[in-house]
C-alpha beads as a LAMMPS data file, in Angstrom:
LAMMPS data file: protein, C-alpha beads

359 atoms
358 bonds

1 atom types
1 bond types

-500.0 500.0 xlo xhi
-500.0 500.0 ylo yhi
-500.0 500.0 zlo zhi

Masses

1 110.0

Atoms # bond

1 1 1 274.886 179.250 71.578
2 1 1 275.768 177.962 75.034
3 1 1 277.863 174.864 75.217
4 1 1 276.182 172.306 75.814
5 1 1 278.978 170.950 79.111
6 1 1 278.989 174.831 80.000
7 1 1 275.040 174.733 80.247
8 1 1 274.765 170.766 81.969
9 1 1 277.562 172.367 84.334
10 1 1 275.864 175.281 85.587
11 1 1 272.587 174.009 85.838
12 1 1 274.151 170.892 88.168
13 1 1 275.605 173.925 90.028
14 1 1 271.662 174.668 91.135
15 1 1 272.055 172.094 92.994
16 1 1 273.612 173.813 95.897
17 1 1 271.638 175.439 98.080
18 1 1 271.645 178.897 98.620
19 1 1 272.708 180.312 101.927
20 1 1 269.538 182.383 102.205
21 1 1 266.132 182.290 101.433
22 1 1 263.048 184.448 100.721
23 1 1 262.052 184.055 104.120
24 1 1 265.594 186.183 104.790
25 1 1 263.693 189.097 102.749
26 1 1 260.413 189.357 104.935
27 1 1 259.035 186.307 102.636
28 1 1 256.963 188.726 100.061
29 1 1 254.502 187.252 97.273
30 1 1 255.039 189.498 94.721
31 1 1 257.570 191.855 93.135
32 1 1 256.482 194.903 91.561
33 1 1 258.066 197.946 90.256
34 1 1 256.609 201.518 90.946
35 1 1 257.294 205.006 90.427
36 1 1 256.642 207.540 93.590
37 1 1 255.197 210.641 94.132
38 1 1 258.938 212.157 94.303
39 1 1 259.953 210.894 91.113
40 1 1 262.204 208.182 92.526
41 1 1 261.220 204.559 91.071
42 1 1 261.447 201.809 93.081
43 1 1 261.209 197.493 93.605
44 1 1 259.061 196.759 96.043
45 1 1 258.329 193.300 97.509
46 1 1 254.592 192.725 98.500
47 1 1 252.421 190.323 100.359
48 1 1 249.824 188.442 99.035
49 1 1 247.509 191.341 100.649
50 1 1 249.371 193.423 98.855
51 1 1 251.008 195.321 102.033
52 1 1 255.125 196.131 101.672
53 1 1 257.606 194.085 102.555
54 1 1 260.566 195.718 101.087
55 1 1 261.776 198.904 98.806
56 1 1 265.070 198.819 96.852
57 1 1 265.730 202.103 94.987
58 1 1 266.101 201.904 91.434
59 1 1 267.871 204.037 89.235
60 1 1 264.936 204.468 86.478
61 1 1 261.920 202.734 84.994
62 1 1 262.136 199.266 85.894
63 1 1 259.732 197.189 83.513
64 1 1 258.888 193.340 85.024
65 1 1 261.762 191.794 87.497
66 1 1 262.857 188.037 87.525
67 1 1 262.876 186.418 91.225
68 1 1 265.184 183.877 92.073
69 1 1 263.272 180.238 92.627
70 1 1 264.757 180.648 96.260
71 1 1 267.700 182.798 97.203
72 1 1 266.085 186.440 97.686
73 1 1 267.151 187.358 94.357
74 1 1 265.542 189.785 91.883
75 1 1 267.039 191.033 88.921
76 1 1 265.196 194.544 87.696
77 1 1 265.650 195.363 84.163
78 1 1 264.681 198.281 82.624
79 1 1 262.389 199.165 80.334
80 1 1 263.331 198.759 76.720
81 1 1 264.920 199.357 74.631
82 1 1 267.297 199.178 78.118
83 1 1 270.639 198.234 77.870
84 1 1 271.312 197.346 81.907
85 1 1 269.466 194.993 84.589
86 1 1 270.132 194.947 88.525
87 1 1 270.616 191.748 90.114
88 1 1 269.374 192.789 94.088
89 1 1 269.951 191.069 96.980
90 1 1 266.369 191.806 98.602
91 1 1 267.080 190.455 101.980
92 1 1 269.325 193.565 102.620
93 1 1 268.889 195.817 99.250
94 1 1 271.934 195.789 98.221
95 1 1 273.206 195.326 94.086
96 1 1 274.845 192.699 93.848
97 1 1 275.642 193.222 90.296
98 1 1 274.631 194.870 86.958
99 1 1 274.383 193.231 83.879
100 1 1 274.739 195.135 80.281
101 1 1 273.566 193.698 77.466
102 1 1 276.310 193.028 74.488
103 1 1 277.120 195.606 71.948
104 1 1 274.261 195.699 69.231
105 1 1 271.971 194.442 71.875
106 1 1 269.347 195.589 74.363
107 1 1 266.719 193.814 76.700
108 1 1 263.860 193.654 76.699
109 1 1 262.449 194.266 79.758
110 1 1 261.881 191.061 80.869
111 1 1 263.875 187.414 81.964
112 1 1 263.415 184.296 84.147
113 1 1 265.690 182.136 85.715
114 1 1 266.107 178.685 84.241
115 1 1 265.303 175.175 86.605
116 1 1 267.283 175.034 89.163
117 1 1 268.220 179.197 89.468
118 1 1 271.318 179.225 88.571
119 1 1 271.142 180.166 84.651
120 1 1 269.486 183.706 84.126
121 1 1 267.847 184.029 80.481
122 1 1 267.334 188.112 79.155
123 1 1 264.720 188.177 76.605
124 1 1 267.008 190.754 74.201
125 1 1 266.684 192.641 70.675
126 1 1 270.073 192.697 68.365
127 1 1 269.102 195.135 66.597
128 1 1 272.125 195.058 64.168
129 1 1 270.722 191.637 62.491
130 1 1 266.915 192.098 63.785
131 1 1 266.566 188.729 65.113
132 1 1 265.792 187.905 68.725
133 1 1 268.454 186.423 71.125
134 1 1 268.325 184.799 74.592
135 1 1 271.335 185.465 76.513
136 1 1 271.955 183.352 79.370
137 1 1 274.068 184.422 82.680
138 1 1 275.457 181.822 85.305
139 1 1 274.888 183.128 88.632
140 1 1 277.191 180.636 90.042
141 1 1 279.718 182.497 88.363
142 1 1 278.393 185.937 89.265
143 1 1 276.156 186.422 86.589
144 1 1 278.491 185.829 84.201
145 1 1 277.292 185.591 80.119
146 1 1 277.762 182.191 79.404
147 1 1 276.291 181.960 75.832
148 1 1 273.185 183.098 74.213
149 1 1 270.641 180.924 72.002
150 1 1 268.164 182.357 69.062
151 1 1 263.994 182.942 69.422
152 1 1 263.806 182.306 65.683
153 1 1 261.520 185.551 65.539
154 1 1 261.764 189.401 66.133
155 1 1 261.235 191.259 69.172
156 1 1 261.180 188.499 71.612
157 1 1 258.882 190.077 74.839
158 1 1 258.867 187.255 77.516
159 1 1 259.499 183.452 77.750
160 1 1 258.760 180.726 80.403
161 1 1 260.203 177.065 81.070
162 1 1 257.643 174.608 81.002
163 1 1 257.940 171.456 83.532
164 1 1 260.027 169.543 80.581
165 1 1 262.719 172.386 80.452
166 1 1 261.283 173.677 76.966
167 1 1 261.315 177.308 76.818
168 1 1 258.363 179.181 75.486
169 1 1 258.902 182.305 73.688
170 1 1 256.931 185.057 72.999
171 1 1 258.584 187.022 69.746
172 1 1 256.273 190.184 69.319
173 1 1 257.019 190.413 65.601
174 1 1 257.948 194.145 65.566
175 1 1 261.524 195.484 64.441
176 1 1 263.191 198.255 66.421
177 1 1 266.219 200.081 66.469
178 1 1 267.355 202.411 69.477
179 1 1 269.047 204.255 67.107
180 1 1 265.646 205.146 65.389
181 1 1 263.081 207.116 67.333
182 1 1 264.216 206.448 70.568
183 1 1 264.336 202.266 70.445
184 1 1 260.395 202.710 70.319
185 1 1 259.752 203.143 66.409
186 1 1 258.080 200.223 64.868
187 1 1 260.004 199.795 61.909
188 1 1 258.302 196.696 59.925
189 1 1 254.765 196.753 60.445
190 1 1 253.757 195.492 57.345
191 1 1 255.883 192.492 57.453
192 1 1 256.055 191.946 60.875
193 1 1 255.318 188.464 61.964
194 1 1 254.298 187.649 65.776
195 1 1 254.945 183.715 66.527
196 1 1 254.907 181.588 69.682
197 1 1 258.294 179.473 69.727
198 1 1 259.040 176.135 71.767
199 1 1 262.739 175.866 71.946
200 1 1 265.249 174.046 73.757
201 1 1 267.684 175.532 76.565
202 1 1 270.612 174.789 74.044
203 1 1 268.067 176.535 71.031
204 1 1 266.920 174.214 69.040
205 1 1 263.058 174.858 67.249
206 1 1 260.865 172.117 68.453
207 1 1 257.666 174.226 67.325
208 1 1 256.047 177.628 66.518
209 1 1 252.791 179.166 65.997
210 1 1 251.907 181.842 63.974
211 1 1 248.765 183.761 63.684
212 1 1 246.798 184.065 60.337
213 1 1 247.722 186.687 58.031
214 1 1 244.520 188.713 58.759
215 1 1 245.808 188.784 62.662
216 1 1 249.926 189.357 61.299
217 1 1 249.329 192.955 63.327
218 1 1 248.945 191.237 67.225
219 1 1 251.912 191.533 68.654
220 1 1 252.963 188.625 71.049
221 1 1 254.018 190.529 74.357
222 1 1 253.589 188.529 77.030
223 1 1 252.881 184.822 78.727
224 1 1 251.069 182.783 81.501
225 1 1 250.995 179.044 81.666
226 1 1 248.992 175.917 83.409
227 1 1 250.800 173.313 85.434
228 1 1 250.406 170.949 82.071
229 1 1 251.504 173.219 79.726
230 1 1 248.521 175.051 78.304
231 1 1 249.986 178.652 77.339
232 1 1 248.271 182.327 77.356
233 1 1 249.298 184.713 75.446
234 1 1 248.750 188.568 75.872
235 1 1 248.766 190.515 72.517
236 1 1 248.947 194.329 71.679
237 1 1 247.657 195.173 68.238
238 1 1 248.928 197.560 65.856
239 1 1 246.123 198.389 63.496
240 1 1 242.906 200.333 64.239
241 1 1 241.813 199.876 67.836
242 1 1 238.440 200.030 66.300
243 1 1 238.786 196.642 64.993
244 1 1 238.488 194.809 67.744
245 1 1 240.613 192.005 67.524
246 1 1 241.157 189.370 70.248
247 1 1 244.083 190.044 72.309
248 1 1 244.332 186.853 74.462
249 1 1 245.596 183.755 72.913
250 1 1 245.705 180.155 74.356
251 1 1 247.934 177.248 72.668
252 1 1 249.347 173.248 73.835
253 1 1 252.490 171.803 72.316
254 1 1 251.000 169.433 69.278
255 1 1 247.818 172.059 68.322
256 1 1 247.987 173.263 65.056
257 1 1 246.645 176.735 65.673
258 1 1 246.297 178.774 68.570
259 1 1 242.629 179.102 70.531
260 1 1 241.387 183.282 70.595
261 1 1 239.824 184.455 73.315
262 1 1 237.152 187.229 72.553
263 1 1 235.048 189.320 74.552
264 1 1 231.359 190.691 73.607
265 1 1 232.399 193.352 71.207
266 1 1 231.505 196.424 73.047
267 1 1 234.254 194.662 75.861
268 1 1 236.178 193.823 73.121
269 1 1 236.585 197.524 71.652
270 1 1 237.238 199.021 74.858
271 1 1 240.435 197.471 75.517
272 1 1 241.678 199.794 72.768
273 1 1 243.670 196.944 71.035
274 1 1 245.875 196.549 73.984
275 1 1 246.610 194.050 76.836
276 1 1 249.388 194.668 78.768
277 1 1 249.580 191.721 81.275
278 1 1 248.579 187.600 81.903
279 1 1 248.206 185.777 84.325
280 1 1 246.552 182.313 85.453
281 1 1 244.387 182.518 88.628
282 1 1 245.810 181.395 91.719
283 1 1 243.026 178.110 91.117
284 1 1 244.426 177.636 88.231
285 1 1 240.989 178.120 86.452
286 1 1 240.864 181.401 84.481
287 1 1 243.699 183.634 82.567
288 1 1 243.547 186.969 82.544
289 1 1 244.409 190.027 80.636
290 1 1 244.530 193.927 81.381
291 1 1 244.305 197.128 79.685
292 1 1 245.713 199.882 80.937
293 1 1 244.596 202.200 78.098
294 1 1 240.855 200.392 78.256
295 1 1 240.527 200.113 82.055
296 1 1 239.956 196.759 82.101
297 1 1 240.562 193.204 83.508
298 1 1 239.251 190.459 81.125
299 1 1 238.570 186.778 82.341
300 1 1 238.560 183.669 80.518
301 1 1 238.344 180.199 81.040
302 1 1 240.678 177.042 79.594
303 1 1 237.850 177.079 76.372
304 1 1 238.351 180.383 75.684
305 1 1 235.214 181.700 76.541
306 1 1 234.596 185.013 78.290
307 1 1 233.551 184.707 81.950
308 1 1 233.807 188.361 83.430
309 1 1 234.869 191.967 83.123
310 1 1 236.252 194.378 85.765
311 1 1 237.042 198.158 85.566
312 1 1 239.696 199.892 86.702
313 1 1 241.083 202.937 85.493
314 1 1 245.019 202.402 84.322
315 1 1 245.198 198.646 85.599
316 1 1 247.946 196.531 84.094
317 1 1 250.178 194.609 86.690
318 1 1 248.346 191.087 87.103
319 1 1 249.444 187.766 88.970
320 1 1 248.393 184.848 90.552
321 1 1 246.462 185.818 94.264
322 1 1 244.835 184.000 96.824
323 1 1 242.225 181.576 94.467
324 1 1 242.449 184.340 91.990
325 1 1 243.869 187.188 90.745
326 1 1 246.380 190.276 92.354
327 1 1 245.699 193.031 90.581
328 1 1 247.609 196.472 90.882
329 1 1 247.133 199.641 88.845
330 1 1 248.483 203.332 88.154
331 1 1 246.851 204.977 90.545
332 1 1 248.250 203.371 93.888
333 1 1 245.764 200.255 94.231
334 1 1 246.451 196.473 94.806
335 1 1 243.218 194.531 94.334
336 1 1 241.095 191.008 94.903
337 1 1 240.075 190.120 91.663
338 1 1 237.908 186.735 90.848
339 1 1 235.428 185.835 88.435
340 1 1 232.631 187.316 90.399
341 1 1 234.164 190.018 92.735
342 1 1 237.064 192.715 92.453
343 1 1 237.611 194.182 96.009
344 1 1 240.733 196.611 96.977
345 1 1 243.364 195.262 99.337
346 1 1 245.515 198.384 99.418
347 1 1 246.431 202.004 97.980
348 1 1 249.738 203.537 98.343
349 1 1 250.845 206.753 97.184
350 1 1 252.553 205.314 94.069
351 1 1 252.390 204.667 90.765
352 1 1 252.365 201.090 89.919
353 1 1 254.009 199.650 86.605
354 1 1 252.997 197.119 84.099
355 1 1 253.685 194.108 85.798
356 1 1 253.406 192.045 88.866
357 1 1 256.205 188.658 89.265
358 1 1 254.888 185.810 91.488
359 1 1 257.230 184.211 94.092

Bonds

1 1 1 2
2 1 2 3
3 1 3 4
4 1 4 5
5 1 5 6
6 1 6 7
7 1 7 8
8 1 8 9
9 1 9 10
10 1 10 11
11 1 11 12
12 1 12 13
13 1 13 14
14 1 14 15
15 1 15 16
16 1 16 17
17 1 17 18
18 1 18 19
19 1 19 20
20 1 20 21
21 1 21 22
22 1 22 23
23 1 23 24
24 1 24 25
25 1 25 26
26 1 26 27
27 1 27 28
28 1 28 29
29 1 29 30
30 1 30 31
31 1 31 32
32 1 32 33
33 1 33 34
34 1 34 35
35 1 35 36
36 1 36 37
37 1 37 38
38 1 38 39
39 1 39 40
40 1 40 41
41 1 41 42
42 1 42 43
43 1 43 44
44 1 44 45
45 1 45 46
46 1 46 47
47 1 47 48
48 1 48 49
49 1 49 50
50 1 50 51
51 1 51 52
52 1 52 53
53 1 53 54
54 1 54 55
55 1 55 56
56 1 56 57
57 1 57 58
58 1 58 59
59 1 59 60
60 1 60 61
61 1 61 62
62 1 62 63
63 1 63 64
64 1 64 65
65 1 65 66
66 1 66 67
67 1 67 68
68 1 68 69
69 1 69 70
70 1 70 71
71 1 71 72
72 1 72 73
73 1 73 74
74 1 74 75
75 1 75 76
76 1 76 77
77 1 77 78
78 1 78 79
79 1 79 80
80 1 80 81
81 1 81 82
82 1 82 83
83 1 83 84
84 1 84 85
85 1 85 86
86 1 86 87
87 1 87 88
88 1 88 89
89 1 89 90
90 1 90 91
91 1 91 92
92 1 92 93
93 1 93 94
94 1 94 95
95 1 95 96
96 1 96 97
97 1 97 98
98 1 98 99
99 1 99 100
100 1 100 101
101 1 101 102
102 1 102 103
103 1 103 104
104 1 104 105
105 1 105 106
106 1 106 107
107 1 107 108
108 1 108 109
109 1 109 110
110 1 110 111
111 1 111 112
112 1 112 113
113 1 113 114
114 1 114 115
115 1 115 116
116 1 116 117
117 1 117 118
118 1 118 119
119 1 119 120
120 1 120 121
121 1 121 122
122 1 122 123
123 1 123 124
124 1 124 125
125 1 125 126
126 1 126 127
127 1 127 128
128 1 128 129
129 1 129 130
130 1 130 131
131 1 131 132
132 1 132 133
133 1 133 134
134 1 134 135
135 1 135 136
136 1 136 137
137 1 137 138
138 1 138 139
139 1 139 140
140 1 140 141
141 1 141 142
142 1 142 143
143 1 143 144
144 1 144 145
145 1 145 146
146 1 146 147
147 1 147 148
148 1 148 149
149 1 149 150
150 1 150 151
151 1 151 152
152 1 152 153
153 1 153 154
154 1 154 155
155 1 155 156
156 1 156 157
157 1 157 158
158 1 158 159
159 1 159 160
160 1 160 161
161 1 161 162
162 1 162 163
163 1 163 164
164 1 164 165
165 1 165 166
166 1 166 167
167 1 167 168
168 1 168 169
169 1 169 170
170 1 170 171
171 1 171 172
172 1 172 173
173 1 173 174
174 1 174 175
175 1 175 176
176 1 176 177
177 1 177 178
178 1 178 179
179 1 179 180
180 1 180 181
181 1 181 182
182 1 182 183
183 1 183 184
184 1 184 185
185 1 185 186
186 1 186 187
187 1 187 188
188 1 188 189
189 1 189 190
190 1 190 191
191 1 191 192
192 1 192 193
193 1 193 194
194 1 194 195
195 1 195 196
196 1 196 197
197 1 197 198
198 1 198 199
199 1 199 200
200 1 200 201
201 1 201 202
202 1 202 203
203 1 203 204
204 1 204 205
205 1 205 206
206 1 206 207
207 1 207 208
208 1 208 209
209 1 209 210
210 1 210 211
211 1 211 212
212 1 212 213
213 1 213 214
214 1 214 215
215 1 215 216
216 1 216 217
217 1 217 218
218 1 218 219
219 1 219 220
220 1 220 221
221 1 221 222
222 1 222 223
223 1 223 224
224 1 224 225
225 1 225 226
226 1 226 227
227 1 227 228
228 1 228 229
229 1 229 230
230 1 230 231
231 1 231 232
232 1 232 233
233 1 233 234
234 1 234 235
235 1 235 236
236 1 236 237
237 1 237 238
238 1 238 239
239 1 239 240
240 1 240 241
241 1 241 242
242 1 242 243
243 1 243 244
244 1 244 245
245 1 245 246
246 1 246 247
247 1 247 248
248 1 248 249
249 1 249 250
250 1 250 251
251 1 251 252
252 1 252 253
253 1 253 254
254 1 254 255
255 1 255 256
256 1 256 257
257 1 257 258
258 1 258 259
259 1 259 260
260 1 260 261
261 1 261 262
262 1 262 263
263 1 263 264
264 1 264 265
265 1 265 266
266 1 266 267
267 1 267 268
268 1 268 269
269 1 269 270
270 1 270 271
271 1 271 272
272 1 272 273
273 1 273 274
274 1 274 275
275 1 275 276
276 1 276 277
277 1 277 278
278 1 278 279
279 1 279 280
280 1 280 281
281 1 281 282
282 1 282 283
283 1 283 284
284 1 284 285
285 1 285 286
286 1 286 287
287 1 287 288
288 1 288 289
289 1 289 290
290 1 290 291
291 1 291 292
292 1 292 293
293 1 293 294
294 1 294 295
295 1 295 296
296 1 296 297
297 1 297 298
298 1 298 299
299 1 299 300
300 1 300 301
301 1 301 302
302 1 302 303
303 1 303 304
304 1 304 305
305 1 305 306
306 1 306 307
307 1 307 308
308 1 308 309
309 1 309 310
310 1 310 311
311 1 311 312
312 1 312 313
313 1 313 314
314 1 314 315
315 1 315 316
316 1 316 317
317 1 317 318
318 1 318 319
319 1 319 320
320 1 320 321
321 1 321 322
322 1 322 323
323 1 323 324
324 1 324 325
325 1 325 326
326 1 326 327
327 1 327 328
328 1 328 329
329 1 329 330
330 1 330 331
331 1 331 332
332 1 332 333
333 1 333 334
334 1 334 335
335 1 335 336
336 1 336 337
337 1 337 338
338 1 338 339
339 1 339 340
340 1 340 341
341 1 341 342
342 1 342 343
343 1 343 344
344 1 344 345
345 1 345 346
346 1 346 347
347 1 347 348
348 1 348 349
349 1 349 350
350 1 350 351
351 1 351 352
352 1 352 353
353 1 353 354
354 1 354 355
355 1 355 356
356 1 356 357
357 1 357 358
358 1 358 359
C-alpha cells in the first residue's frame, strides 16, 4: 500500500501545471490503438470526426491507453497478460518512459490517471497469489512506483475515479497465469467470482457487488460512468453463448444489487456472450456496449431498458461523441452512432482495436 504522506504528496504535486497541453499535440478527442496494413501497430490521436491528428509507433498490440487530464500524455499498455506500458509524449512522439510491471505481475491492459494527473494507477494480475493489485506511479517523479493497493477480487480489467476520489474497480473474476497457456488460460471457471469494488486511493473496501450465483460466469471487463456516479458495466460471459445472458450492468454506491440490462432475445443471442466496450453518450443519456464477435452496438437508457441496435461487422472501440456515441471498428471505420442513426465519419486503411479513450 502507498503511504498515505507519499500519496497526499504527490497528488499536491498535480497542482503544478504542466508546461504543455493537449492543444501542443494537435488537440485530438480520442486515442485509439490500431494495427496497419504493414503489420506495424500504432497510437493514433483522433478528432471528434474521427480524422488523425497524430501516429506514435508502437512496438506491439497496444490494448486501451490512459491520457493525461492535460499534459499531452498517453501511456499505451499492452495487451495482457503484458508486462510493459509506454508513457508518450504525443505533442512530439517521443517515449518518455517505459514502465514494467513487478516480478510476479503483469497489466492488464488498461490504467487511468488519478485527480489531479500526477498518480498513474495499472490495473495488474499477480499471478503468484491470484489476487488483483493496483500499482500506482508518480509522474512527478518520472513515473516512478510509489506503492500499490489491493482490488479485493481476481483479474481486475479497468477502474475509474468517481468525483469523490473513490475508485471503482472492475475485477473480472477469472484466474490466469502467463506461465499457463500463454497468460490467456482461464484457470478457475467454476469458482470464479466477478465483483464491482468501491475502494479508496489508499485501498480500503468501502463496497462491492457481486452478481448472483446463476450469473458467477459474467466476467466484469470493463466501465463507463455518469457525472453522479451511476456505473456501467460491460461483461463477457464464459458459459454457452446460447444462453443469452445480459452483458451490460448498471449499479450506484448504496444499491444492494446491480440493475441488468437485456436486449430482445434474438439481440440478446447475437452478441455471442460478449461485449467488449462502454461507454456513456456524449448527452449523457444512454450507455452503450459492443460486440465485436456479434456485430453489434447495443443502447440503453439510465432504467435499463433497451432503446436501439446497430450493426457493424467487428465493432468494439466505443466513446463518448458529439451528443452520442464514436464508434470505430476492425475494418477501418470511425462512426456517428445515436439512438436513432449510425452514420460513418471515416475509413482508414487500418485495423482498429478494442477500445477508444476520451480526452
Amino acid at each position: 500500500m502507498i503511504p498515505r504522506r507519499a500519496f497526499l504528496a504527490a497528488m499536491a504535486a498535480s497542482a503544478l501545471t504542466p508546461r504543455l497541453s493537449w492543444a501542443d499535440a494537435g488537440s485530438p478527442a480520442f486515442l485509439a490503438f490500431a494495427k496497419e496494413p504493414d503489420g506495424q501497430h500504432a497510437l493514433f490521436g483522433i478528432d471528434v470526426m474521427g480524422h488523425d491528428v497524430f501516429r506514435v509507433p508502437m512496438p506491439g498490440r497496444g490494448h486501451a491507453g490512459a491520457a493525461h487530464p492535460v499534459a499531452p500524455e498517453a501511456v499505451g499498455f499492452a495487451r495482457r497478460p503484458g508486462t510493459f506500458a509506454r508513457v508518450i509524449d504525443c505533442a512530439n512522439g517521443r517515449v518518455l518512459t517505459e514502465l514494467h510491471s513487478p516480478e510476479g505481475r503483469h497489466f492488464m491492459g488498461h490504467g487511468t490517471f488519478l485527480q489531479g494527473g500526477d498518480i498513474l494507477a495499472t490495473l495488474e494480475n499477480d499471478y503468484i497469489t491470484t489476487r488483483g493489485k493496483i500499482g500506482l506511479w508518480s509522474r512527478s517523479q518520472g513515473y516512478r512506483r510509489v506503492g500499490e493497493i489491493e482490488t479485493h477480487g481476481v483479474g481486475p480489467h479497468e477502474a475509474l475515479q468517481m468525483a469523490d476520489g473513490t475508485l471503482v474497480v472492475a475485477n473480472g473474476g477469472i484466474q490466469t497465469d502467463p506461465r499457463v497457456e500463454d497468460g490467456r488460460g482461464k484457470l478457475n471457471l467454476p469458482t470464479m467470482q466477478p465483483s464491482l469494488a468501491y475502494i479508496t486511493p489508499e485501498g480500503e473496501l468501502l463496497e462491492q457487488v457481486v452478481l448472483d450465483p446463476d450469473l458467477h460466469l459474467n466476467s466484469i471487463r470493463h466501465l463507463a460512468m455518469t457525472g453522479d456516479g451511476l456505473v456501467g458495466f460491460a461483461m463477457q460471459w464464459q458459459g454457452d453463448t446460447m444462453d443469452g445472458v445480459p452483458l451490460l450492468g448498471l449499479h450506484r454506491r448504496g444499491w444492494a444489487e446491480a440493475k441488468l440490462a437485456e436486449a430482445p432475445l434474438g439481440e440478446q443471442l447475437a452478441m455471442n456472450g460478449y461485449a467488449g466496450s462502454v461507454a456513456l453518450s456524449g448527452d449523457g443519456q444512454y450507455f452503450g456496449i459492443t460486440s465485436p464477435r456479434g456485430g453489434r452496438l447495443h443502447i440503453f437508457d439510465h432504467d435499463a431498458n433497451f432503446v436501439a441496435v446497430h450493426r457493424r461487422p467487428d465493432i468494439c472501440g466505443l466513446a463518448a461523441g458529439p451528443e452520442g456515441f464514436l464508434a470505430t471498428d476492425g475494418l477501418g471505420g470511425v462512426w456517428h452512432a445515436t439512438a436513432e442513426e449510425f452514420q460513418p465519419f471515416t475509413r482508414a486503411e487500418r485495423a482498429w482495436d478494442n477500445h477508444v479513450v476520451t480526452l
